[in-house]
Predicted model as a PDB file, atoms N, CA, C, CB and O in Angstrom, pLDDT in the B-factor column:
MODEL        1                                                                  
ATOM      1  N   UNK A   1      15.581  -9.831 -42.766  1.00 93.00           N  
ATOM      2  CA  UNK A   1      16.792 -10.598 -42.979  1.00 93.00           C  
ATOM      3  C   UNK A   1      16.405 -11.958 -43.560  1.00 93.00           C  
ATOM      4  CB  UNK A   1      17.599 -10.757 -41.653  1.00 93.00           C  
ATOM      5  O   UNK A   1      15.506 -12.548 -42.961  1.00 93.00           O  
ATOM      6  N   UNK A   2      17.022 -12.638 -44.792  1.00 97.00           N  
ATOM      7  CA  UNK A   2      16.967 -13.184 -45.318  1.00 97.00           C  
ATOM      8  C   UNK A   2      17.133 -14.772 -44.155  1.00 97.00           C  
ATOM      9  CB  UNK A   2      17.703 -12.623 -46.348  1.00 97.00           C  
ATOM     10  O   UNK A   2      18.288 -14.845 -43.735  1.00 97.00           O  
ATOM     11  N   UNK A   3      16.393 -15.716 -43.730  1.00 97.00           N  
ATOM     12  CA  UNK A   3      16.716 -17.106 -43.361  1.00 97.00           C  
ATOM     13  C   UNK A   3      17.488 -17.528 -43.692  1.00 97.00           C  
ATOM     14  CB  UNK A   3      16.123 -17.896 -43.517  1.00 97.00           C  
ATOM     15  O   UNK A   3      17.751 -18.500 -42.984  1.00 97.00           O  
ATOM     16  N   UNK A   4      18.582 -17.323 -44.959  1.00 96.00           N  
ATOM     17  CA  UNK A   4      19.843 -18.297 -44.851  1.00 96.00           C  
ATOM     18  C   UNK A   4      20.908 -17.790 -44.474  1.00 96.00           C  
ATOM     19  CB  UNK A   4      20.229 -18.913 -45.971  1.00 96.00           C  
ATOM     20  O   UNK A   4      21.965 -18.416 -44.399  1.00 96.00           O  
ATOM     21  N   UNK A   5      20.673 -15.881 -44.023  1.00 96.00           N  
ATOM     22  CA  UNK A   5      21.639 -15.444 -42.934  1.00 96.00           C  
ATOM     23  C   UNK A   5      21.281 -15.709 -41.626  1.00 96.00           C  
ATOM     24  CB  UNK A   5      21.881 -14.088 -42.965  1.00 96.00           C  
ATOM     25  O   UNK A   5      21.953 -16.186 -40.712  1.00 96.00           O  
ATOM     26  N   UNK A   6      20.434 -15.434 -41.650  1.00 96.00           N  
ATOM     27  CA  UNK A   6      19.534 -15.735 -39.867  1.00 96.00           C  
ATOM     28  C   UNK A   6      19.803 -17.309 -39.369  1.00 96.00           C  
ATOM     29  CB  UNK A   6      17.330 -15.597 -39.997  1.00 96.00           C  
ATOM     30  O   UNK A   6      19.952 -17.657 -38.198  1.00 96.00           O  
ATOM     31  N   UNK A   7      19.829 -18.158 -40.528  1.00 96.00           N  
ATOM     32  CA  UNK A   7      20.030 -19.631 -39.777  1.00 96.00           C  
ATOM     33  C   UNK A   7      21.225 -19.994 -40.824  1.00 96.00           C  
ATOM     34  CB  UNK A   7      18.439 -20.918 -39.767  1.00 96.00           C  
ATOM     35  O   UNK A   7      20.910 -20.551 -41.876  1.00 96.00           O  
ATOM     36  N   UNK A   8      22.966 -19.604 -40.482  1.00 94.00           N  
ATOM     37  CA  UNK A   8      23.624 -19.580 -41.248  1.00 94.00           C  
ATOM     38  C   UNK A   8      23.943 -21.081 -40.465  1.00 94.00           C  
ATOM     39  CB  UNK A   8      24.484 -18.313 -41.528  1.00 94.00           C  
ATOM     40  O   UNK A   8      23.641 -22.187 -40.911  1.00 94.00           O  
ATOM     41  N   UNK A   9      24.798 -20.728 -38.881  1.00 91.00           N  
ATOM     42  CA  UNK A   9      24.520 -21.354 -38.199  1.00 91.00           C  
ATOM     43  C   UNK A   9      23.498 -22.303 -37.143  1.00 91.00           C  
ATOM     44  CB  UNK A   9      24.922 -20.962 -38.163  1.00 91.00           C  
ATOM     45  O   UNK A   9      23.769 -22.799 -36.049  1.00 91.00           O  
ATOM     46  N   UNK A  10      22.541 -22.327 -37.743  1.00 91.00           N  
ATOM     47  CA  UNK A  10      21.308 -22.734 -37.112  1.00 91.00           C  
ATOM     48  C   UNK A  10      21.181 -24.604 -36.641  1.00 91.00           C  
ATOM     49  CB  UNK A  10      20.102 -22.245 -38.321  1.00 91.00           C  
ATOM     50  O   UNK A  10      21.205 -25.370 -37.604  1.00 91.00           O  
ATOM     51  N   UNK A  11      21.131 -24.853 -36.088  1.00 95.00           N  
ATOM     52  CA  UNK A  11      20.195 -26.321 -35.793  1.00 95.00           C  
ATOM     53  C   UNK A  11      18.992 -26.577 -36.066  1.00 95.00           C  
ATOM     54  CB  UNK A  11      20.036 -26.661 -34.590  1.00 95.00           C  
ATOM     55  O   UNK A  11      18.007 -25.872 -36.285  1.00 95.00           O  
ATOM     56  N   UNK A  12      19.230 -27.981 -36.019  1.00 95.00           N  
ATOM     57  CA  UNK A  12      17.589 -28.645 -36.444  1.00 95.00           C  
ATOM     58  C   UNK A  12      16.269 -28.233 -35.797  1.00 95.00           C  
ATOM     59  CB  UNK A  12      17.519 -30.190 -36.129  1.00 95.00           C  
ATOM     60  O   UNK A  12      15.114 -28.111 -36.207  1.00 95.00           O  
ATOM     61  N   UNK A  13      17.196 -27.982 -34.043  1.00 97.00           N  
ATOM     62  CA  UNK A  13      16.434 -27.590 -32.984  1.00 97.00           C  
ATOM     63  C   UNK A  13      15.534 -26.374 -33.041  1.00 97.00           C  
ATOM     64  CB  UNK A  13      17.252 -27.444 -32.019  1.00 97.00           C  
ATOM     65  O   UNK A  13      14.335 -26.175 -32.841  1.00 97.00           O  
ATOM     66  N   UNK A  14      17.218 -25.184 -33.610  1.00 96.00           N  
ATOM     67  CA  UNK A  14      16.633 -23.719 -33.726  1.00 96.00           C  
ATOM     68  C   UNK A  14      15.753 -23.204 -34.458  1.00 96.00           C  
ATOM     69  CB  UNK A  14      17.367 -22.974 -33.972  1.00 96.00           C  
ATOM     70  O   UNK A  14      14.941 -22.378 -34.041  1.00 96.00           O  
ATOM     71  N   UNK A  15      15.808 -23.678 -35.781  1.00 97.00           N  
ATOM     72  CA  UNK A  15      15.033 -23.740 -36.670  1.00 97.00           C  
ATOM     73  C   UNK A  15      13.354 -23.870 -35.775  1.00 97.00           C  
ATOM     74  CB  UNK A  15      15.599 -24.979 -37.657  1.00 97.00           C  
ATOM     75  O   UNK A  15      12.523 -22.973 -35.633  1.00 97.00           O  
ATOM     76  N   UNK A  16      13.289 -25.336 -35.282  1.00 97.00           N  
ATOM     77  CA  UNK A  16      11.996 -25.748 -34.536  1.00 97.00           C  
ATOM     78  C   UNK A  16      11.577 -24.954 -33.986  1.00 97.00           C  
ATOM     79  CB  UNK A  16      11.965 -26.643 -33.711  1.00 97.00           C  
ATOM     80  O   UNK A  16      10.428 -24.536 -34.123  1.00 97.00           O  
ATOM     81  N   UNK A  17      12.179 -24.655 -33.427  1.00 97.00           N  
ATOM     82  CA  UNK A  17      11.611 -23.406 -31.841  1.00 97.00           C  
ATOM     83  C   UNK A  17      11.179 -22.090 -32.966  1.00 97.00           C  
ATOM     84  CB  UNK A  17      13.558 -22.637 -30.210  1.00 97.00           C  
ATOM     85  O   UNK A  17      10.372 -21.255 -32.559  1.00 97.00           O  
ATOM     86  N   UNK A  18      11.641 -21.983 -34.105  1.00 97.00           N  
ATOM     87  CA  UNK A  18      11.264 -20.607 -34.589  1.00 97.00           C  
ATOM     88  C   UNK A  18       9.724 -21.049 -35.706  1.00 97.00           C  
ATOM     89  CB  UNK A  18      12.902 -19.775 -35.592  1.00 97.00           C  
ATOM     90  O   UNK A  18       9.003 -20.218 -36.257  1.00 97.00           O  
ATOM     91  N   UNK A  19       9.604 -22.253 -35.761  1.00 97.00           N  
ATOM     92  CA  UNK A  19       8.374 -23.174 -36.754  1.00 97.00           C  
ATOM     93  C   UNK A  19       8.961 -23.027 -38.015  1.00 97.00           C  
ATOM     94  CB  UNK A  19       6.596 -22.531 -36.847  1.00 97.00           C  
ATOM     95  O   UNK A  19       8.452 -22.461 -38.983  1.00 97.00           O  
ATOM     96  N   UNK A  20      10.516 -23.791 -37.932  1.00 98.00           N  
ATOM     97  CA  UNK A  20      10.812 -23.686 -39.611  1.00 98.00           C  
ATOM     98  C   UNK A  20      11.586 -24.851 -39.723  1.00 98.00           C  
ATOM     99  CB  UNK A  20      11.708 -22.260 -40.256  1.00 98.00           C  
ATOM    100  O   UNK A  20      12.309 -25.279 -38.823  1.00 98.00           O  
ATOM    101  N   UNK A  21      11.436 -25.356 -40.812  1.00 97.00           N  
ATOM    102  CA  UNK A  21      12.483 -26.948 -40.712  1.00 97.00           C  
ATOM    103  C   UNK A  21      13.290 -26.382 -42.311  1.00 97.00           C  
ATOM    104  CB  UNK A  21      11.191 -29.180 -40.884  1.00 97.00           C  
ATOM    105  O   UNK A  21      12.572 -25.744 -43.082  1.00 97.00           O  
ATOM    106  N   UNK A  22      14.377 -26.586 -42.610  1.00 96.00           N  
ATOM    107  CA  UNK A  22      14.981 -27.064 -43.661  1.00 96.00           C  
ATOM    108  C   UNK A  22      15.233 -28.038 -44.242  1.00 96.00           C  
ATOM    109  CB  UNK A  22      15.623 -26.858 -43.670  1.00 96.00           C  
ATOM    110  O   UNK A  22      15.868 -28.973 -43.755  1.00 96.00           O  
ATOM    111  N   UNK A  23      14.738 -27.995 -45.505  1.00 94.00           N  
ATOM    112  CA  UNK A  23      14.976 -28.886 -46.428  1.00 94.00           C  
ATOM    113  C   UNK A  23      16.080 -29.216 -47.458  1.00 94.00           C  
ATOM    114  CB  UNK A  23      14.156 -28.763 -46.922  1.00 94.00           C  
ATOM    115  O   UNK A  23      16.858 -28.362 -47.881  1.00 94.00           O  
ATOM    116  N   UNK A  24      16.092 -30.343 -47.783  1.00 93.00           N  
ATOM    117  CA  UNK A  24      17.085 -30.703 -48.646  1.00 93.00           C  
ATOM    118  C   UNK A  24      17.544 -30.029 -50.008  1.00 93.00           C  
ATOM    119  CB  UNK A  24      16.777 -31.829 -48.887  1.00 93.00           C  
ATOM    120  O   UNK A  24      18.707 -29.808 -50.344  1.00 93.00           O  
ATOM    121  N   UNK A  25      16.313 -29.730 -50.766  1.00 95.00           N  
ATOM    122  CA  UNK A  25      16.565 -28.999 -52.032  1.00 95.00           C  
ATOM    123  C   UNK A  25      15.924 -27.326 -51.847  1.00 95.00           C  
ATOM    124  CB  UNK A  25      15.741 -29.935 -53.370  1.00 95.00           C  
ATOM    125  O   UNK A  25      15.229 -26.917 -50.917  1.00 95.00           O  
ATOM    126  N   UNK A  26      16.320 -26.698 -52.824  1.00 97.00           N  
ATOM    127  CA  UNK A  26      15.852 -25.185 -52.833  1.00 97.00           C  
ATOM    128  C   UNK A  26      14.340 -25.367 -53.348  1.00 97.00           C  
ATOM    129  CB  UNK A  26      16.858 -24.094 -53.941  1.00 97.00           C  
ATOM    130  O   UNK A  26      13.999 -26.456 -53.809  1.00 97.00           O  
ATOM    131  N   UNK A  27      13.608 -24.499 -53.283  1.00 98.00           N  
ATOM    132  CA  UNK A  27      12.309 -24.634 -53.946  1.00 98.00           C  
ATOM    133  C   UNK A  27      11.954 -23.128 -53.833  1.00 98.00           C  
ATOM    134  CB  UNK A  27      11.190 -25.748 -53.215  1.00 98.00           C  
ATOM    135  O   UNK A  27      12.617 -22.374 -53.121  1.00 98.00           O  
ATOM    136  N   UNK A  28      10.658 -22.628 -54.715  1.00 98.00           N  
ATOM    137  CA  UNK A  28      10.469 -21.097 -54.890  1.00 98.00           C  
ATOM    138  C   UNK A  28      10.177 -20.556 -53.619  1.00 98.00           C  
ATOM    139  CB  UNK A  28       9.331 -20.690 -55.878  1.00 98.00           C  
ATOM    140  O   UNK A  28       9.876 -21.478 -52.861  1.00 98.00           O  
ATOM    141  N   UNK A  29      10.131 -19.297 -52.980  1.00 98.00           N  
ATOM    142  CA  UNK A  29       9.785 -18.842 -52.238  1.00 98.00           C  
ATOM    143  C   UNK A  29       7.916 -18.644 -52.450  1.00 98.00           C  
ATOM    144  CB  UNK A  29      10.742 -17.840 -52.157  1.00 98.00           C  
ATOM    145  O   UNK A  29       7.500 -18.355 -53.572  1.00 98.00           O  
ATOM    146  N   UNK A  30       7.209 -18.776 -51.618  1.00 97.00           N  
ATOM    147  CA  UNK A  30       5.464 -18.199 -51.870  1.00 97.00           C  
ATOM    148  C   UNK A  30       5.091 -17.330 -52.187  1.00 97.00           C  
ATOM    149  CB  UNK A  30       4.653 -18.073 -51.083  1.00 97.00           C  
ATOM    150  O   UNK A  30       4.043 -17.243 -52.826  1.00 97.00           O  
ATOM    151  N   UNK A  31       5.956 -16.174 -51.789  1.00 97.00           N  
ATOM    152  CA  UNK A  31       5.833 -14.746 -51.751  1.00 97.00           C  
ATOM    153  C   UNK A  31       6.904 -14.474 -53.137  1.00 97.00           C  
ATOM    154  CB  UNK A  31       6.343 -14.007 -50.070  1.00 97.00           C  
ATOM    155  O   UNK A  31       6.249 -14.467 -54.179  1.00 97.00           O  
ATOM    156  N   UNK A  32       8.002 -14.310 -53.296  1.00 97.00           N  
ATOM    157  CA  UNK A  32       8.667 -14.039 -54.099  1.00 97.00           C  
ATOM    158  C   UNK A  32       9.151 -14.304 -55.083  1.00 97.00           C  
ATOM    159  CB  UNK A  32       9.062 -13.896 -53.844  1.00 97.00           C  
ATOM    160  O   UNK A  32       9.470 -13.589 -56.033  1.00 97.00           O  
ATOM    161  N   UNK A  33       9.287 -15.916 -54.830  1.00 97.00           N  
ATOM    162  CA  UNK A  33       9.786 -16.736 -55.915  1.00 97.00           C  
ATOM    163  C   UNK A  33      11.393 -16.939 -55.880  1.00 97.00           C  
ATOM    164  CB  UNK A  33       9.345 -16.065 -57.258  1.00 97.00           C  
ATOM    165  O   UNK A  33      11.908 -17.640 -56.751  1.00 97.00           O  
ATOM    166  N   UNK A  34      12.125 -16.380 -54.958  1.00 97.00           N  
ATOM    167  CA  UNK A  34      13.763 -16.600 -54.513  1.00 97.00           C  
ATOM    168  C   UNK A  34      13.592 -18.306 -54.042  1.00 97.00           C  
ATOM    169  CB  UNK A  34      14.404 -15.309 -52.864  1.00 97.00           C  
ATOM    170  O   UNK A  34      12.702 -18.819 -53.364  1.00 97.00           O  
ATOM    171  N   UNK A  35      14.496 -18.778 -54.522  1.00 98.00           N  
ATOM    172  CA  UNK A  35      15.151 -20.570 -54.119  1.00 98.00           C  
ATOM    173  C   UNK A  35      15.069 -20.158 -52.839  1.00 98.00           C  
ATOM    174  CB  UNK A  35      17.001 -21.303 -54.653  1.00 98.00           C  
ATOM    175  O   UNK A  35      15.660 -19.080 -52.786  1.00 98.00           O  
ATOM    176  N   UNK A  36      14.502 -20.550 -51.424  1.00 98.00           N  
ATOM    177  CA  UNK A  36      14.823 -21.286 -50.308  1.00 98.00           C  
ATOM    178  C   UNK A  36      14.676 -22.616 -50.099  1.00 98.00           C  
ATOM    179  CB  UNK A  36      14.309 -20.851 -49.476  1.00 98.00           C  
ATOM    180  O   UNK A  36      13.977 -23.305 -50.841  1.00 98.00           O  
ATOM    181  N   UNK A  37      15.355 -23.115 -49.018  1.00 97.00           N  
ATOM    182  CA  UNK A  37      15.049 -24.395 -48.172  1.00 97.00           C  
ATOM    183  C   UNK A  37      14.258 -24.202 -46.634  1.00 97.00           C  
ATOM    184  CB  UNK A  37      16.544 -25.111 -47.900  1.00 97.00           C  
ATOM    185  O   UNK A  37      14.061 -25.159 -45.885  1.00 97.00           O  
ATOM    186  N   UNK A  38      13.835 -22.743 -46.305  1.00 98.00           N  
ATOM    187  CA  UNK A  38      12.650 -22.535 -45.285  1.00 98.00           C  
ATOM    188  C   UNK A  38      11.831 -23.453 -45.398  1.00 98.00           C  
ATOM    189  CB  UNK A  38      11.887 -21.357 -45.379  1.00 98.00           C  
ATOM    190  O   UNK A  38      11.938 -23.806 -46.572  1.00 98.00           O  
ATOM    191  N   UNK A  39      10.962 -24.157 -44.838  1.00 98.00           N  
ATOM    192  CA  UNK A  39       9.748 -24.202 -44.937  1.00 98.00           C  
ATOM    193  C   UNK A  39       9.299 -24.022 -43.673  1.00 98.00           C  
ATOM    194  CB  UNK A  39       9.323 -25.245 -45.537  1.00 98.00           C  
ATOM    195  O   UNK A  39      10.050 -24.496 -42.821  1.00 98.00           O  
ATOM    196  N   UNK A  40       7.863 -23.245 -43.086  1.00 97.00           N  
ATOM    197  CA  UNK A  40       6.957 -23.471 -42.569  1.00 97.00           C  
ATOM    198  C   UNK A  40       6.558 -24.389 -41.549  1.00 97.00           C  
ATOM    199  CB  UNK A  40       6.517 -23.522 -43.260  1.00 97.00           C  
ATOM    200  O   UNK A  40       6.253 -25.511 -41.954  1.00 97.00           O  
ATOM    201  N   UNK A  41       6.495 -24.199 -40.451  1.00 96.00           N  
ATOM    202  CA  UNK A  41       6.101 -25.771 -40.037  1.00 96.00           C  
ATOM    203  C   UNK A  41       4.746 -25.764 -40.188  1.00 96.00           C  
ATOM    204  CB  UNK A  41       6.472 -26.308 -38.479  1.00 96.00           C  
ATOM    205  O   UNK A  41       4.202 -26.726 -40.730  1.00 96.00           O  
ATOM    206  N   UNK A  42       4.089 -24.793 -39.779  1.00 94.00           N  
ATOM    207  CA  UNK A  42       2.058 -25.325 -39.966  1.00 94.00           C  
ATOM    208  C   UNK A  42       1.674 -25.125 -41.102  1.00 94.00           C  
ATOM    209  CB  UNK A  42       0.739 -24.432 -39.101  1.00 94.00           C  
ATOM    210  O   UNK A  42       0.782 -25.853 -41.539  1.00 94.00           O  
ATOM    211  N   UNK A  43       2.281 -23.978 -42.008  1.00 94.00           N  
ATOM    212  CA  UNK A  43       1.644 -23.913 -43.171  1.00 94.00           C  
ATOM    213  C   UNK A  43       2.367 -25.005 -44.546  1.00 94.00           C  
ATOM    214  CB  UNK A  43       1.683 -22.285 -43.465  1.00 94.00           C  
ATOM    215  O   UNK A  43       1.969 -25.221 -45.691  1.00 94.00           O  
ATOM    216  N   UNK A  44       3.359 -25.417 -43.909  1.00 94.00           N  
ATOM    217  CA  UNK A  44       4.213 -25.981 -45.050  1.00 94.00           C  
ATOM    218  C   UNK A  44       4.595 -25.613 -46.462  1.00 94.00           C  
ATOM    219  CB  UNK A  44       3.783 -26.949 -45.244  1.00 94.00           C  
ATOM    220  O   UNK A  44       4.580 -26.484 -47.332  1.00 94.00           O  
ATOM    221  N   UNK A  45       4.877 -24.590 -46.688  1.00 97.00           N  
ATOM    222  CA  UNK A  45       4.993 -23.150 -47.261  1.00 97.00           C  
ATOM    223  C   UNK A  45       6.291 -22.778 -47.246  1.00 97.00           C  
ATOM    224  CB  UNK A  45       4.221 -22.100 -46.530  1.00 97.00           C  
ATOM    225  O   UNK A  45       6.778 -22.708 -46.118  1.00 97.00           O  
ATOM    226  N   UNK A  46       7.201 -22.443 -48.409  1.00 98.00           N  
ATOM    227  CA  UNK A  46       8.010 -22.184 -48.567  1.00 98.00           C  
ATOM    228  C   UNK A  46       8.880 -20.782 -48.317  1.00 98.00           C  
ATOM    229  CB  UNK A  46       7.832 -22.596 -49.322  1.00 98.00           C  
ATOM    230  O   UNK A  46       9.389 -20.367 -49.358  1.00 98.00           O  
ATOM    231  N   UNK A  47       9.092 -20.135 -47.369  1.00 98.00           N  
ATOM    232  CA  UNK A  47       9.913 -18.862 -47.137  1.00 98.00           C  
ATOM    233  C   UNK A  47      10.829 -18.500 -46.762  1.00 98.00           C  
ATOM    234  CB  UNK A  47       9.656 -18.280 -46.702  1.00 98.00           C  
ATOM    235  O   UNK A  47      11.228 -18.990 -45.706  1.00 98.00           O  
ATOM    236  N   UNK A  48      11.732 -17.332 -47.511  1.00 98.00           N  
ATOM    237  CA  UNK A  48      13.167 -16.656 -47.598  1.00 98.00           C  
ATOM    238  C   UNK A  48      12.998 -15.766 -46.428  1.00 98.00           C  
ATOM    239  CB  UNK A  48      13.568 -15.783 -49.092  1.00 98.00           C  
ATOM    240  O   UNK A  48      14.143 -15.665 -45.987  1.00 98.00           O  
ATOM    241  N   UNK A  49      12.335 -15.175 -45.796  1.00 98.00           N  
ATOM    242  CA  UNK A  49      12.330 -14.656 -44.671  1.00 98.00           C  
ATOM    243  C   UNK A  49      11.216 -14.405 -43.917  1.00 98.00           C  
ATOM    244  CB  UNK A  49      12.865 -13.769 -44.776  1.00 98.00           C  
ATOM    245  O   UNK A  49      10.194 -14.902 -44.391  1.00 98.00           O  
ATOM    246  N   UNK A  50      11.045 -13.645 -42.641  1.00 97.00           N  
ATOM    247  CA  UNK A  50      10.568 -13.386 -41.482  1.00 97.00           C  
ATOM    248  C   UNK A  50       9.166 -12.939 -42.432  1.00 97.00           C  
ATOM    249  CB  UNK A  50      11.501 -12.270 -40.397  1.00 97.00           C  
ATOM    250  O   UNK A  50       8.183 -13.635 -42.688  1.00 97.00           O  
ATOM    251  N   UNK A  51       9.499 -11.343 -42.897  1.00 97.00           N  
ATOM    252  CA  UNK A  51       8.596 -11.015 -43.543  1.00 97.00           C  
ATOM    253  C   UNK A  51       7.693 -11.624 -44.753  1.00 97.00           C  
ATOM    254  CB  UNK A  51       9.032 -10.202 -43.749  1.00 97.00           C  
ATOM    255  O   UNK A  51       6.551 -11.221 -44.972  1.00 97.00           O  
ATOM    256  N   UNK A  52       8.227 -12.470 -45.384  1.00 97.00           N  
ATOM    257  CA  UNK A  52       7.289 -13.176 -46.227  1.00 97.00           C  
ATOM    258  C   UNK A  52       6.461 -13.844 -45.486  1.00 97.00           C  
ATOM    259  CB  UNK A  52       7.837 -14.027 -47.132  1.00 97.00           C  
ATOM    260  O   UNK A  52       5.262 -13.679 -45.713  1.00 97.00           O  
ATOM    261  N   UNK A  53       6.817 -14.642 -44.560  1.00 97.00           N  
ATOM    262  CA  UNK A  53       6.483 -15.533 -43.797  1.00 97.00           C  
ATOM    263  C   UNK A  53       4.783 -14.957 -43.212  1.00 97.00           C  
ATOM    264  CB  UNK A  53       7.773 -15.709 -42.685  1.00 97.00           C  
ATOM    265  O   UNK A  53       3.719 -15.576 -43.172  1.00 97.00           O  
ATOM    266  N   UNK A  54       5.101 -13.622 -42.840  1.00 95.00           N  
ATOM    267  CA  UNK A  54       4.171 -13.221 -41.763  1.00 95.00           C  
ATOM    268  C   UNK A  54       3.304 -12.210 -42.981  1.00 95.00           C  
ATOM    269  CB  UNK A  54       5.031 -12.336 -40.149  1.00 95.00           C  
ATOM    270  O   UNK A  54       2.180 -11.840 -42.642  1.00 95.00           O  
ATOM    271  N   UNK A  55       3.706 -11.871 -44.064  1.00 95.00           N  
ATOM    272  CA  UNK A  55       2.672 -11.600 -44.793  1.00 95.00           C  
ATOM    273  C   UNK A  55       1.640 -12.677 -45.240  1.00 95.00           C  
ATOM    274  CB  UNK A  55       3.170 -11.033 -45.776  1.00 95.00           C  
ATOM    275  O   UNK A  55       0.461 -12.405 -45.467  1.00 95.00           O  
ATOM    276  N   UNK A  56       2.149 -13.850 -45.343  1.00 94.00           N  
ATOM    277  CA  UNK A  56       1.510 -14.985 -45.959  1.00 94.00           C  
ATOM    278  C   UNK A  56       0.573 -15.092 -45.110  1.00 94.00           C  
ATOM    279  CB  UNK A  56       2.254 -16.224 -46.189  1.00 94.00           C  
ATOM    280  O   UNK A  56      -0.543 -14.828 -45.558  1.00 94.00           O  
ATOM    281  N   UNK A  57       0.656 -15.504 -43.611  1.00 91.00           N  
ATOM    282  CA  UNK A  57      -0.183 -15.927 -42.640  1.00 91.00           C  
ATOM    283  C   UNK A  57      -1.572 -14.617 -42.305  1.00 91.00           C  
ATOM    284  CB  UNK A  57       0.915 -16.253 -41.287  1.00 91.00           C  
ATOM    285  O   UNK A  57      -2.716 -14.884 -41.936  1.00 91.00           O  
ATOM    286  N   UNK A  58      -1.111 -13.502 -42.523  1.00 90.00           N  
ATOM    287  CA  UNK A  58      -2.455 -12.398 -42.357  1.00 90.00           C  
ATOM    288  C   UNK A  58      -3.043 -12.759 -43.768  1.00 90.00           C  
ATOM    289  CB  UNK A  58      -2.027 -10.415 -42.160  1.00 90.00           C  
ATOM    290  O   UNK A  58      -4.071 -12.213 -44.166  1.00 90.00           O  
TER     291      UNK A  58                                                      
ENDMDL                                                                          
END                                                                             
């Protein structure tokens, strides 16, 4: 599931607790290249979802 359904409703908080902050502008995804505002909290790394996310890190 795409992060801007998953945190349609989301907080600053929720986001945190999951290691993702949003940002102000869109930027490419790492993996795909789709516009998100994901980023990463340790890797600071741009991702549209769960699965990009966790391919990046293995």
């Amino acid at each position: 599931m795409k992060y801007i359904e998953k945190y349609a409703g989301g907080t600053a908080k929720i986001l945190q607790q999951d290691g993702l902050i949003r940002g102000d502008e869109e930027m490419p995804c790492l993996v795909c290249g789709e516009p998100t505002q994901f980023a990463d909290i340790c890797s600071e790394g741009r991702f549209c979802s769960d699965a990009y996310r966790d391919s990046f890190h293995k």
